[in-house]
N, C-alpha and C positions, 0 to 999 in steps of 0.2 A: 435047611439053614442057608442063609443069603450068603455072598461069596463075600472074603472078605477084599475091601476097597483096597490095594493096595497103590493109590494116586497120588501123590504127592501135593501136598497143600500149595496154592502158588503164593510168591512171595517174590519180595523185591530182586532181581538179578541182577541190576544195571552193574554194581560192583567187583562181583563173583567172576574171575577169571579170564577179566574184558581182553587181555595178552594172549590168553592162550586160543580164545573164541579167534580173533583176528588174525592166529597164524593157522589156523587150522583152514578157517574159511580161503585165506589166500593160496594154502597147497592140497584145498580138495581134488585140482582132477586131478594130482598128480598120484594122488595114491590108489593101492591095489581095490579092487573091490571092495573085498574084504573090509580091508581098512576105511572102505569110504562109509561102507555100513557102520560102523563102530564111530567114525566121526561126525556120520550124522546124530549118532544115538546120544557124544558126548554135546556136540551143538546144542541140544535139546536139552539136556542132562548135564551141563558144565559142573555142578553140585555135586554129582554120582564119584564124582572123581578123589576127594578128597575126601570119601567116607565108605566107598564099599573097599574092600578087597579085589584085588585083579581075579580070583575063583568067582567072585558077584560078579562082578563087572561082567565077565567073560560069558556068562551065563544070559545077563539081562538081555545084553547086546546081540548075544546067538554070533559069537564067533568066537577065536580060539584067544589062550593065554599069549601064545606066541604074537598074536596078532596085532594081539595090544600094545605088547612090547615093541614087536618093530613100528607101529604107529608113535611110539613115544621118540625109538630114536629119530624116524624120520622128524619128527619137531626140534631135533637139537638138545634132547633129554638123554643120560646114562639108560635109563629104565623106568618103568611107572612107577616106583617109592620115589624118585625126583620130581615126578610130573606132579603126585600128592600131595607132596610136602608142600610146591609149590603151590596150589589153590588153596590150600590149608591157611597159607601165608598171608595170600588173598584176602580171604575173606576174613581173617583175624583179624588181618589190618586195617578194611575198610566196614564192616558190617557194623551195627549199633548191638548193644545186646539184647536186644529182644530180640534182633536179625537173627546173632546166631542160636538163641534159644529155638527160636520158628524152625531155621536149619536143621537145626540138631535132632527136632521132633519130627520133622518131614521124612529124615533121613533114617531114623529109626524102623519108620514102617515101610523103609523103601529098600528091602532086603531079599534075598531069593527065597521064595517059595514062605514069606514071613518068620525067617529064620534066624535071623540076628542075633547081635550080640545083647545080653541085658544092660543096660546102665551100669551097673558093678565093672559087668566084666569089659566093657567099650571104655570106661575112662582107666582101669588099671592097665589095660592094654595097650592106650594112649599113653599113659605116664611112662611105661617101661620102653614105649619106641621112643620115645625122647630122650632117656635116660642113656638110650644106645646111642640115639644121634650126636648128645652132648660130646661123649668118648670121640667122636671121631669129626666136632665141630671144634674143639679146642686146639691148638697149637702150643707145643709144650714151651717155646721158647718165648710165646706171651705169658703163658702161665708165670714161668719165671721170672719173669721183668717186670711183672707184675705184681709178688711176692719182694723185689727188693727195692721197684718205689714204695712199697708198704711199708719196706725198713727204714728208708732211709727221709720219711716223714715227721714232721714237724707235730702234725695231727692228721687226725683222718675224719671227713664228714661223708656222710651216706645221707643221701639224696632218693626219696621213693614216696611216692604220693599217689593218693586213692588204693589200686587194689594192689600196687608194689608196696606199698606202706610196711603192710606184714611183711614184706622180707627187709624193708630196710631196717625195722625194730629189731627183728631176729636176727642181722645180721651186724648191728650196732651192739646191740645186746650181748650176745656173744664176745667180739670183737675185745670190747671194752676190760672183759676179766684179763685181756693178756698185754694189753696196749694203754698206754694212759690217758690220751687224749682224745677221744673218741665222741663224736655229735652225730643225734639223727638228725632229719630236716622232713618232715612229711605235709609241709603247710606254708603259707604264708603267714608268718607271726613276728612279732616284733620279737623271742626268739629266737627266731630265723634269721632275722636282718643282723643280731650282732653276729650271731655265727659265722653268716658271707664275710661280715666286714671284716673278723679275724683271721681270713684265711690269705695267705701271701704263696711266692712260687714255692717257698717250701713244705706247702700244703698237698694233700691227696684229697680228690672227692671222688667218691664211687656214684655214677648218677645212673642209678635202675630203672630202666623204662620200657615197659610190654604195652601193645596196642593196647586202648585204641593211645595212648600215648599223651596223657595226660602236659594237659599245657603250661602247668603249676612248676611240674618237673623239667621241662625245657629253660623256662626265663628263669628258675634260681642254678639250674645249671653253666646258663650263657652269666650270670652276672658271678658264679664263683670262678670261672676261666678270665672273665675279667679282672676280678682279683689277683689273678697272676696261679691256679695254681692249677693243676693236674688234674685231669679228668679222665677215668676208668669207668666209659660206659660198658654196661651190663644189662641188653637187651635181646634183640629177636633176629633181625636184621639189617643189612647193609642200609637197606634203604633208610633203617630209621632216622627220624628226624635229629638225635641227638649225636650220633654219630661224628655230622661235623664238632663237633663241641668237642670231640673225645682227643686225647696222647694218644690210647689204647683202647680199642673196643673186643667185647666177648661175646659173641653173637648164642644165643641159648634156646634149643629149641622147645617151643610153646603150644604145641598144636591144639587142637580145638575136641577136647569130648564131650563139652557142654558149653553152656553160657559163662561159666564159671572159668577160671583161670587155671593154666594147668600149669601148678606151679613147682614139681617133684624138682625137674630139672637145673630150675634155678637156685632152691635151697641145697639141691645136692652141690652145686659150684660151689655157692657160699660156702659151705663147709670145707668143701674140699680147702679153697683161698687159704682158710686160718685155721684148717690143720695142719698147712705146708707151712703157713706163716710160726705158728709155734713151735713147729719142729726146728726153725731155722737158728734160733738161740735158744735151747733148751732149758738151760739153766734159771735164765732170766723168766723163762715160761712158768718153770716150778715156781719161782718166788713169789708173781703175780699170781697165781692161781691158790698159794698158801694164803697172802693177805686179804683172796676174796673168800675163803672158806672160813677165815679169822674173821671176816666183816659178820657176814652169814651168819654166823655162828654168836656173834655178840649182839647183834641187829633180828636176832630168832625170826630169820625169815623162812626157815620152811617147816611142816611139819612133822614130827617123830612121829615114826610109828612105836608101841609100845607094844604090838603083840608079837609076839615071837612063837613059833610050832604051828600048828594047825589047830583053828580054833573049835573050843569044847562043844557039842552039843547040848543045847540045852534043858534037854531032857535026862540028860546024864549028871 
């Protein structure tokens, strides 16, 4: 039986970790052997970084965990989950998606001894280390201030276009049974245009934006700030584009298991927002959430189920 190829597809790099490539290359001699073997291996492999495990890594490279680790702080990193995260960011932010679909499949067969994670188990894996990260990317005293521009809003419009779309509607959708004035925006539409123009400084816009960071959701962002009102971006990172636009920004982490968006993190915030936000007036929560089951309920919008016990076989 032929051996299997275990060579990584080539594919475009120019993007991929171009920061971290240029600090490594400027403190090659200064590091240990060791570490220079390993910094050659990442030179070559700047990819490897942001998808194997430091036990892969440690392995491919033929030196130790520890090794790794002190190569990362000599870069000015805590430890390799920092160095990860950030190529992850990388590439999130600048790759096309076929990029990181090609990434994503390279990276698959580029495992020790062909021993990887399945697809299943690589994107639940991904969602739940974000899901950790989220916990300890938030600041509870934004959270907070966050929560009482929400109260103290005139209306609230949510901002999300192409693949943030799905959380703007989820998160509009929701929103709305507890709040009364509440608009999505996922498009440029006439729409759209009166929404912007009703929004004044006593407005809230929540503007969601993940790589590659849709240009849609920038310009009706800058023209609701223009309108005088509040901006609560709900993104990836510092660096993103909308950032300056924002009062307050929530940075959310998004890492990469596929081509597809990984979006656990951000719906788990959103919820988190407006289950704080409904806790805050309770009473007033009961009442809107009575005259949406009253709607519901007269508007027969969902369906009964009408069987009850476990149903009979039909032989019997």
């Amino acid at each position: 039986m032929a051996e299997k190829d275990n060579r990584m597809i080539p594919f475009d790099r120019a993007h991929i970790a171009l920061n971290i490539i240029e600090q490594i290359t400027k403190q090659i001699d200064s590091f240990t052997p060791q570490q220079r073997i390993f910094a050659e291996f990442v030179l070559q492999n700047p990819e490897s970084i942001a998808f194997l495990s430091i036990t892969e890594l440690a392995k491919k490279a033929e030196v130790s965990e520890a090794t790794i680790v002190r190569f990362c702080n000599s870069l000015g990193y805590d430890g390799f989950a920092q160095l990860s995260r950030e190529i992850q960011q990388d590439i999130q932010n600048e790759l096309s998606t076929a990029g990181r679909f090609q990434l994503v499949h390279n990276m698959k067969a580029y495992t020790v001894e062909g021993q990887g994670l399945s697809s299943f188990e690589r994107v639940i894996t991904s969602e739940i280390e974000n899901l950790t990260d989220l916990i300890k990317s938030i600041k509870s005293a934004d959270f907070y201030r966050c929560i009482d521009m929400m109260a103290k809003a005139d209306r609230i419009t949510i901002i999300g276009c192409m693949g943030s779309s799905c959380l703007a509607i989820f998160f509009g959708y929701t929103l709305a049974k507890i709040f009364p004035h509440v608009d999505v925006i996922n498009d440029h539409t006439v729409n759209a245009h009166a929404i912007i123009n009703s929004l004044n400084d006593n407005s809230l816009v929540f503007l969601i934006s993940f790589p590659r960071y849709p240009k849609k959701s920038f310009e009706l962002g800058r023209i609701a700030a223009q309108r005088g009102a509040k901006i609560i971006a709900i993104t990836n990172s510092h660096i993103s584009p909308v950032v300056p636009l924002a009062n307050l920004s929530f940075f959310i982490p998004v890492g990469i298991p596929s081509y597809v968006d990984a979006y656990a993190a951000p719906v788990t915030f959103i919820h988190t927002l407006i289950s704080e936000f409904s806790e805050k007036n309770p009473e007033i929560t009961a009442q809107r959430l009575k005259q949406f089951d009253e709607y519901a309920s007269e508007m027969d919008l969902f369906l009964k189920s009408k069987v009850k016990g476990k149903p009979k076989n039909k032989e019997e």
